[in-house]
KOLSE-772281 format. One line per 2 residues: number of its first residue (from 1); for each residue x, y, z of N, C-alpha, C, O. Coordinates in steps of 0.2 Angstrom, whole numbers, plus 5000, padded with zeros to 4 digits. Example, Ala and Ser with C-alpha at 12.3 -4.5 7.8 and 13.67 -1.06 7.14 Angstrom:
1) 5066:4972:5039:5062:4978:5039:5066:4984:5039:5071:4983:5042 | 5064:4989:5035:5068:4995:5036:5064:5000:5039:5067:5006:5040
REM end
This chain:
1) 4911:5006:4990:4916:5004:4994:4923:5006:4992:4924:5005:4986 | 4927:5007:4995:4932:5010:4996:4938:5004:4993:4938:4999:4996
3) 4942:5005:4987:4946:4999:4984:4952:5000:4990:4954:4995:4993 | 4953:5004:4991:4960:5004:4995:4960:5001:5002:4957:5002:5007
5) 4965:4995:5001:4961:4992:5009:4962:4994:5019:4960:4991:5024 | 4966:5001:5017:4967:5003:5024:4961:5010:5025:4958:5012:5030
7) 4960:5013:5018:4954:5019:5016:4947:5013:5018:4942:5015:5020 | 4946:5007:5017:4940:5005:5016:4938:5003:5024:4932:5004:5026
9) 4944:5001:5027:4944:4997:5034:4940:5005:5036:4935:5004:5039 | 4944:5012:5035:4941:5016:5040:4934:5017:5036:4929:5019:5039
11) 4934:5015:5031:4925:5018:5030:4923:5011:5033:4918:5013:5036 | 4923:5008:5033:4920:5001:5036:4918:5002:5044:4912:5000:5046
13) 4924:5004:5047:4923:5008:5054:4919:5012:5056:4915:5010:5061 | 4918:5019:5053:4911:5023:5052:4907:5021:5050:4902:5025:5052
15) 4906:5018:5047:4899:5014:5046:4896:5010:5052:4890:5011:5053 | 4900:5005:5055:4897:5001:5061:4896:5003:5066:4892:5002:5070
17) 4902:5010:5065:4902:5014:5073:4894:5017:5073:4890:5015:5078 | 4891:5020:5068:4885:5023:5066:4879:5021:5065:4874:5025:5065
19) 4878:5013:5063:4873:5011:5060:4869:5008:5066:4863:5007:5065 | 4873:5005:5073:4864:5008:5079:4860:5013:5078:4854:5011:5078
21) 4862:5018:5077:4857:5024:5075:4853:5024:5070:4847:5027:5070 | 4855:5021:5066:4848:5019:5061:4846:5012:5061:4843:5011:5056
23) 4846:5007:5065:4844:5001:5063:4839:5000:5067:4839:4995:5070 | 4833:5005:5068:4823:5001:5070:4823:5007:5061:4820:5006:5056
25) 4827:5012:5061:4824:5016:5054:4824:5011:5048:4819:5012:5044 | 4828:5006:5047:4831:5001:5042:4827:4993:5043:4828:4989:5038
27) 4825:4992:5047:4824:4985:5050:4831:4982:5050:4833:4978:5046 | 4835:4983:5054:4842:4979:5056:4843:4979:5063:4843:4984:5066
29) 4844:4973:5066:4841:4971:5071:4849:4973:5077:4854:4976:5075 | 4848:4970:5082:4855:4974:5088:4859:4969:5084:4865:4969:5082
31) 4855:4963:5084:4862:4957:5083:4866:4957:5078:4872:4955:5078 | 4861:4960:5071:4867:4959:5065:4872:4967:5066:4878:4967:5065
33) 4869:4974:5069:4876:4979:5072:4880:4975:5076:4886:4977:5074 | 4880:4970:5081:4885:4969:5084:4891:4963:5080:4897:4963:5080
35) 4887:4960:5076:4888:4956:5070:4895:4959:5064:4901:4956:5062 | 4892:4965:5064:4895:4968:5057:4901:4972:5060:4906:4973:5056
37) 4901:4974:5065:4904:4977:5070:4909:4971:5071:4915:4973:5068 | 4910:4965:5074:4915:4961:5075:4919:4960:5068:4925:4958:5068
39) 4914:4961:5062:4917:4959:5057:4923:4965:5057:4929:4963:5057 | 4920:4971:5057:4925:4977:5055:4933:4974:5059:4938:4974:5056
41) 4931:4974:5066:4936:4975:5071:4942:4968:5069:4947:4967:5071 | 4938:4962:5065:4944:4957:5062:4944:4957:5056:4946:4951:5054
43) 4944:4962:5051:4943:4966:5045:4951:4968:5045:4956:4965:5042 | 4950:4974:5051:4954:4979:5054:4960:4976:5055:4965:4978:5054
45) 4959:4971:5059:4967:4967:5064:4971:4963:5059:4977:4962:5060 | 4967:4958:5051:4969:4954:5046:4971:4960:5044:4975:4960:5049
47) 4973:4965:5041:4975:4972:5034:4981:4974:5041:4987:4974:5040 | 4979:4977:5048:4984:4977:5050:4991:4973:5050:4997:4974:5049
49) 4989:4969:5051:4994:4960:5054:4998:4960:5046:5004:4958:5046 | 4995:4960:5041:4999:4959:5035:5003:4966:5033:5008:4966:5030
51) 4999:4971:5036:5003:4979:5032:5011:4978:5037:5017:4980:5035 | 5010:4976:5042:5016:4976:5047:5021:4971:5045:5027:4972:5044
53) 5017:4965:5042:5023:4959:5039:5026:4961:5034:5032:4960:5033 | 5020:4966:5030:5025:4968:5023:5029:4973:5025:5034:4973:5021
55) 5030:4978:5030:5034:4981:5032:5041:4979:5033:5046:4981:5030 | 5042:4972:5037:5047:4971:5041:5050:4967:5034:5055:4968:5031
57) 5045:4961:5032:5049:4959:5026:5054:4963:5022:5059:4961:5020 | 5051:4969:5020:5054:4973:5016:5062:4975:5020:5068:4975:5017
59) 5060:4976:5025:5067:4978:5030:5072:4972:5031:5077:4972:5029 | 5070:4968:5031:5074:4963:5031:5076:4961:5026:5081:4957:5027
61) 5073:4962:5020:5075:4959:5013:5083:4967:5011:5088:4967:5009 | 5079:4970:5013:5084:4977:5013:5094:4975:5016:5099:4975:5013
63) 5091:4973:5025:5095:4972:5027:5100:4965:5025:5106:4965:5025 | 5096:4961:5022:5098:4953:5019:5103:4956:5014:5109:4955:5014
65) 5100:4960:5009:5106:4962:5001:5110:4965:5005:5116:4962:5003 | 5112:4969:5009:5116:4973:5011:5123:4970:5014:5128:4970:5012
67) 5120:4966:5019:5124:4961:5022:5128:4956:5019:5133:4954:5022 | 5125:4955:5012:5127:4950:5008:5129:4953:5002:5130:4949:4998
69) 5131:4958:5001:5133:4965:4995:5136:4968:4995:5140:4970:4991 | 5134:4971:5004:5139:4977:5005:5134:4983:5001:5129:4982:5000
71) 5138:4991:5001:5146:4991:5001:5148:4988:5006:5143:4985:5009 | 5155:4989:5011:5158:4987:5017:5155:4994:5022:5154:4999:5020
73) 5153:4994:5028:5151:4997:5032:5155:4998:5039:5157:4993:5041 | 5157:5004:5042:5162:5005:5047:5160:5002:5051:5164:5000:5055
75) 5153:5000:5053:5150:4996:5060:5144:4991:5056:5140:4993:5053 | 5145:4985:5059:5139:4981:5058:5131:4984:5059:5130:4987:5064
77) 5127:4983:5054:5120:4988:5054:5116:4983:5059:5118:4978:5061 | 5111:4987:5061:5107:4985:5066:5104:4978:5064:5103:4978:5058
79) 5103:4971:5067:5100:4966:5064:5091:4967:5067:5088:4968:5072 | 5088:4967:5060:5080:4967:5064:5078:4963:5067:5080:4957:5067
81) 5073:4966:5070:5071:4959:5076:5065:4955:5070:5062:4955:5065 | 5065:4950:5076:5060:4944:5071:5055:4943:5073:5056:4941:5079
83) 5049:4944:5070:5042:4941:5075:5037:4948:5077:5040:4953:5080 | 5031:4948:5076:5028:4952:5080:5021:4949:5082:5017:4945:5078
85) 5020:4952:5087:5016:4954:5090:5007:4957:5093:5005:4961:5097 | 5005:4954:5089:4996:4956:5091:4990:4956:5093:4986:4952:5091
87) 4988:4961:5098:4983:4957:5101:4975:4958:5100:4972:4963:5099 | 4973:4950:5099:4968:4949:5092:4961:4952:5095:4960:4953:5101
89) 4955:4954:5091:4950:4958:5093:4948:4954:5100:4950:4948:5100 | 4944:4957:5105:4942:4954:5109:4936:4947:5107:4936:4941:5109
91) 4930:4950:5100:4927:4947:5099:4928:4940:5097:4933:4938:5095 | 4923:4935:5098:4928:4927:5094:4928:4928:5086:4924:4932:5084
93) 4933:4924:5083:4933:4925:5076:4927:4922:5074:4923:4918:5076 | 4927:4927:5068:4920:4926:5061:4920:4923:5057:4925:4921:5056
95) 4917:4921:5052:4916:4918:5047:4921:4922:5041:4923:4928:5041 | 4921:4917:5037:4924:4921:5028:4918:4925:5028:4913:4926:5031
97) 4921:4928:5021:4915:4933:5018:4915:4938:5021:4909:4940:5020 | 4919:4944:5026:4917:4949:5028:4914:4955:5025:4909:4959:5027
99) 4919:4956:5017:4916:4960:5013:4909:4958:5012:4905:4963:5012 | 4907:4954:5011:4900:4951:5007:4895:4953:5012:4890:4957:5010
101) 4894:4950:5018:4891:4953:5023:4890:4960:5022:4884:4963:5022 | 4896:4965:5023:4896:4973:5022:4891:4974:5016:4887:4978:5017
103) 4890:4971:5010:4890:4974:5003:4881:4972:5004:4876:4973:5000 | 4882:4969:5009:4874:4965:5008:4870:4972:5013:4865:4975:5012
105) 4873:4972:5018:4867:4977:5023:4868:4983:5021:4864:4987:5022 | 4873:4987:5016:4874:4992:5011:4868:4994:5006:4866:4999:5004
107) 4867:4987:5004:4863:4988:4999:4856:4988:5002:4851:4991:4999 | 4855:4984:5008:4848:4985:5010:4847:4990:5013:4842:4990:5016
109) 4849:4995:5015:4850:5001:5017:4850:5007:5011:4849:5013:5012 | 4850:5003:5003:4853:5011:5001:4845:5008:4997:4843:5012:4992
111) 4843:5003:4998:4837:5000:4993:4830:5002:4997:4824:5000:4994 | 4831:5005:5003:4826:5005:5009:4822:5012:5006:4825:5016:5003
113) 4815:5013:5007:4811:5018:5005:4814:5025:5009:4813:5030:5006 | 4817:5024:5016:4818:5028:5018:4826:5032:5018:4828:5037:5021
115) 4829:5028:5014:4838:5031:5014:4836:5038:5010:4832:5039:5006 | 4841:5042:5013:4842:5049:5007:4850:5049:5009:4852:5046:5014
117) 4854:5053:5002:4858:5055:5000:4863:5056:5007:4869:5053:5008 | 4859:5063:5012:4863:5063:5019:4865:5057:5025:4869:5057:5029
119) 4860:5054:5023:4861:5048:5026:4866:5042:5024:4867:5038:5028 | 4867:5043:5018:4872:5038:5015:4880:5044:5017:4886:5041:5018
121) 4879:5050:5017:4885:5053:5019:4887:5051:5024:4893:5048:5024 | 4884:5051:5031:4883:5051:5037:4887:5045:5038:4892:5045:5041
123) 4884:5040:5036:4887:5032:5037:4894:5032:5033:4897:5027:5035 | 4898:5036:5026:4902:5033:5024:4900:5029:5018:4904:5025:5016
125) 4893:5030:5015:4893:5026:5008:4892:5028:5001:4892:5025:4996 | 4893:5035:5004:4890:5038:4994:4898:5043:4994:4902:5045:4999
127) 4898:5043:4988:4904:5047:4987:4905:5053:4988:4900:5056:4986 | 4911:5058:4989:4909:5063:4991:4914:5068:4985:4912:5074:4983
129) 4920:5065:4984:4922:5069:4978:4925:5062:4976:4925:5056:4978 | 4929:5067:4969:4934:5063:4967:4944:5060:4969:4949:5064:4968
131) 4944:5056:4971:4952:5054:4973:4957:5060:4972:4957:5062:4966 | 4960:5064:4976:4965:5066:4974:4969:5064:4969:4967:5060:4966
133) 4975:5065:4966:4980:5064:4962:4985:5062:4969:4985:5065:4975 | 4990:5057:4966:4994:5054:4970:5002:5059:4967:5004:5060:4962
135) 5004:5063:4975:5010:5068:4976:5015:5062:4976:5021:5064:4975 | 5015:5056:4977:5021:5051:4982:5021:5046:4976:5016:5043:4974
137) 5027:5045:4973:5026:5037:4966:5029:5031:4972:5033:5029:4976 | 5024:5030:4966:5023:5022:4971:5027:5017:4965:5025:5017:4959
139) 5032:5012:4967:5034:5007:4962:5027:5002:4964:5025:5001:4969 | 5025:4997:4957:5019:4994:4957:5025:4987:4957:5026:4984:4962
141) 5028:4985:4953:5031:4979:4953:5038:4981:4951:5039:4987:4949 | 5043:4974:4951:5051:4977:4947:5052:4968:4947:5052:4965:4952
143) 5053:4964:4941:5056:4960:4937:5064:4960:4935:5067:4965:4935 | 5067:4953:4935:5074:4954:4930:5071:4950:4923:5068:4945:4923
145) 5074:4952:4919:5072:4948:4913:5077:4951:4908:5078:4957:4907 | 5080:4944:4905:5085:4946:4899:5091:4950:4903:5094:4953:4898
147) 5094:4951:4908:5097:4953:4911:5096:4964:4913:5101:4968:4914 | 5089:4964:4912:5088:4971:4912:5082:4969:4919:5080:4964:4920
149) 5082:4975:4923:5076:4975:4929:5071:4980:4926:5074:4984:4923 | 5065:4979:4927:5061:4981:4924:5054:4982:4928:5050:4978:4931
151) 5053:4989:4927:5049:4992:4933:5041:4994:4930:5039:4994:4924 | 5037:4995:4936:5029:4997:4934:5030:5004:4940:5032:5003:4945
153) 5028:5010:4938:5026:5014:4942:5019:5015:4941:5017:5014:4936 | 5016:5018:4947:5010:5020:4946:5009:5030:4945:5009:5034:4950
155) 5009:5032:4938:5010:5038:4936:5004:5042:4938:5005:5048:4937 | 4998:5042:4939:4990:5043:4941:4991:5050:4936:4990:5055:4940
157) 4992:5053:4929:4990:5057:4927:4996:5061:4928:4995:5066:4924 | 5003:5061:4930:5007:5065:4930:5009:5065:4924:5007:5061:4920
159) 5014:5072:4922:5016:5071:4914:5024:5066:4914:5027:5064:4910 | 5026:5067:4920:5033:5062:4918:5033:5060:4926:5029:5060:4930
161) 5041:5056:4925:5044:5054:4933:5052:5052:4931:5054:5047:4928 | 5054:5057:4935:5062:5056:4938:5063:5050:4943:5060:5050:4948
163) 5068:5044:4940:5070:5041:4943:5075:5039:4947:5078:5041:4941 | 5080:5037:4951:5085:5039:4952:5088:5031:4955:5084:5027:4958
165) 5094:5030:4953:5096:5024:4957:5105:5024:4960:5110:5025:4957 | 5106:5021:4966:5112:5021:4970:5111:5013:4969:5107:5009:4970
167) 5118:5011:4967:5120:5006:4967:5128:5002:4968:5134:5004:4967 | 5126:4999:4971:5136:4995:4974:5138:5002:4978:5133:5005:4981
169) 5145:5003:4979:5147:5008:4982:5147:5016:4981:5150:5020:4984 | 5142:5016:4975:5143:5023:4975:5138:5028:4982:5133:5027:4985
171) 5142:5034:4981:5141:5037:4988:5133:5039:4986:5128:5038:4990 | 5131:5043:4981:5126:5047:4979:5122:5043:4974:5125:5039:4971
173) 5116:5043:4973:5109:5041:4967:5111:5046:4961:5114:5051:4962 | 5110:5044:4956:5111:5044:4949:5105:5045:4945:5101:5040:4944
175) 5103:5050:4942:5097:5051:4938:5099:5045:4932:5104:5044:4928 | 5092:5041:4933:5093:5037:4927:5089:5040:4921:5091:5040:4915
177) 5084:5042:4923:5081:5046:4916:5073:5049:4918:5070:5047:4923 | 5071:5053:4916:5064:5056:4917:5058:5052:4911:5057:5053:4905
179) 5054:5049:4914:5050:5043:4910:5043:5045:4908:5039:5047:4913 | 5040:5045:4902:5035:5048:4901:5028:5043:4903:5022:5045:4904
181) 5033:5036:4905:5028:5029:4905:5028:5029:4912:5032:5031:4917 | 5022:5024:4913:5023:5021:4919:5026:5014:4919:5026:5011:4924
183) 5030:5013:4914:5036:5007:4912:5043:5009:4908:5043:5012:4903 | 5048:5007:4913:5055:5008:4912:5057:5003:4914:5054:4999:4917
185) 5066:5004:4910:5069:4997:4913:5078:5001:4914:5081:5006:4912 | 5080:4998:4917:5086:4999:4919:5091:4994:4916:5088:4988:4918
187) 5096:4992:4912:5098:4986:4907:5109:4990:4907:5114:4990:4903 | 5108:4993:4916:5116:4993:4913:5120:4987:4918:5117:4986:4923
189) 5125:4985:4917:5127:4980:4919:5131:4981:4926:5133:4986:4928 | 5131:4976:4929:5136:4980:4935:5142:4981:4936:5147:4980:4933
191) 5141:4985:4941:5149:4988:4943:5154:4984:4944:5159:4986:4942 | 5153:4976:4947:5159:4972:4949:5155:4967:4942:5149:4968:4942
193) 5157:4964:4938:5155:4959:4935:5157:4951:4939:5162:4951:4942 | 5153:4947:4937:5150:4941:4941:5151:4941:4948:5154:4938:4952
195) 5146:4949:4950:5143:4950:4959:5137:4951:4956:5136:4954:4950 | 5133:4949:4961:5126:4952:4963:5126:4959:4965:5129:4961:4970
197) 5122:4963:4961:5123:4971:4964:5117:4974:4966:5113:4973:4962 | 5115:4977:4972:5110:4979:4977:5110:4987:4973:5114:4991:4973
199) 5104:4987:4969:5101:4993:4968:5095:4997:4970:5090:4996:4968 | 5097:5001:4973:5091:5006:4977:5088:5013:4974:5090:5019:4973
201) 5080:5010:4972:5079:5015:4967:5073:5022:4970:5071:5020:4976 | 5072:5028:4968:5069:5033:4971:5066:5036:4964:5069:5035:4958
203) 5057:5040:4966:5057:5041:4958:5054:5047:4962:5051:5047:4968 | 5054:5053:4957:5050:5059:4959:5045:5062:4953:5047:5062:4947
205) 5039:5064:4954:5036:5066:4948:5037:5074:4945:5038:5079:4949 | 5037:5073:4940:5035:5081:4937:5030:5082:4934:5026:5078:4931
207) 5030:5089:4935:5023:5091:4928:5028:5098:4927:5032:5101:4930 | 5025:5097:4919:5028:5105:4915:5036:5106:4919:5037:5111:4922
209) 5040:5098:4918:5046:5101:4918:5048:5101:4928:5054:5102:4930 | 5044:5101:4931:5047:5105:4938:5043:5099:4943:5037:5096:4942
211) 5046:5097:4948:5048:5094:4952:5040:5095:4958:5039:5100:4961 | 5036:5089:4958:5030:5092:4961:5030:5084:4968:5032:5079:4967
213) 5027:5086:4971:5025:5082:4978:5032:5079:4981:5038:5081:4981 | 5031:5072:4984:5037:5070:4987:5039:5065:4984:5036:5061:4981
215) 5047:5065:4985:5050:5056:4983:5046:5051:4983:5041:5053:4986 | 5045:5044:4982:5046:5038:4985:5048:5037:4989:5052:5041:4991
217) 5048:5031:4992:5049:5024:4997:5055:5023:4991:5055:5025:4986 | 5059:5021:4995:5065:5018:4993:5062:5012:4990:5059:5009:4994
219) 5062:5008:4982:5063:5001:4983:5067:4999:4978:5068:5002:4972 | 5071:4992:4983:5077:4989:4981:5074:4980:4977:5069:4976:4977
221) 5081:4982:4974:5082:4976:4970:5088:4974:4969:5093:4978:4969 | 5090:4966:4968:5096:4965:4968:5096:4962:4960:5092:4958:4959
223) 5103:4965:4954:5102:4962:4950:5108:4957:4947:5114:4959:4945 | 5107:4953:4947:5113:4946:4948:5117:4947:4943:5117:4953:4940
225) 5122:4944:4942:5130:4943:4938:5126:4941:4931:5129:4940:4926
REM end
């Protein structure tokens, strides 16, 4: 099973979509397909409904420091809207446990005399290669402590990463340093002293010196007086 939970939702999808066609091969009756199936589709709409909240939070927390930071802006920025939106699986809601259900008809399927190799492909349960390397760095967390902010990237095997940060009114991002770790910290003080300053960081990786995949996702932090 798939650790990532938007990659697992779609393997979770192809499998239910598929797995009528084998249930008299396996003994799995219509009702636990139609079963496992509703699960997927309130799997799906739970991981949606959250990936959306973490989105707007983020915009609005963005928008909140700005607002209250600055720099000054020649027109008021757009105010985000508040509240979204859903409409819930048709099916009625399910029981906890969806994973455990899944991992249960998986294994009686991969434990069956009759399963081969092709058939775990088909369905989305055997592995097929290994993970790509990730082109895009992702910040994992960012802390203040001792009055330094203090980050996790996720490096997957890169040999460095360029970080970059704009903060208060400067017009332009500032290389803060090229980092061999997936832990850095930032410890310079701000620009106005006793303000809170809104710092917006960007990291890019490298190998052998030279500039490979895309930036990150902007992520902000504000670091107190």
């Amino acid at each position: 099973m798939k650790k990532q939970l938007d990659v697992m939702i779609s393997q979770f999808d192809q499998f239910t979509i598929k797995l009528p066609s084998y249930q008299t091969q396996f003994g799995i009756s219509a009702a636990q397909c139609t079963a496992l199936r509703n699960d997927c589709l309130w799997a799906a709409y739970a991981v949606m409904c959250v990936n959306q909240f973490d989105a707007e939070l983020k915009n609005r927390v963005m928008w909140r420091d700005e607002l209250l930071n600055g720099p000054v802006s020649p027109a008021p920025a757009q105010v985000p809207g508040v509240g979204s939106e859903f409409m819930a699986p048709a099916p009625a809601p399910v029981l906890d446990g969806i994973l455990s259900r899944y991992r249960k008809i998986v294994e009686q399927i991969k434990n069956h005399v009759s399963y081969t190799i092709p058939i775990g492909l088909d369905l989305g349960i055997e592995a097929t290669a290994a993970p790509a390397q990730a082109t895009k760095p992702r910040f994992r967390s960012g802390v203040e402590t001792g009055g330094k902010l203090q980050f996790n990237l996720l490096m997957d095997g890169h040999d460095s990463v360029a970080v970059k940060c704009q903060r208060g009114n400067e017009p332009e991002p500032t290389l803060l340093g090229i980092f061999t770790r997936s832990r850095f910290e930032d410890d310079r003080p701000n620009l106005v002293p006793g303000q809170p300053e809104l710092r917006k960081y960007t990291a890019e990786y490298r190998d052998r010196d030279k500039p490979v995949g895309t930036p990150s996702d902007v992520f902000c932090m504000t670091k107190q007086p």
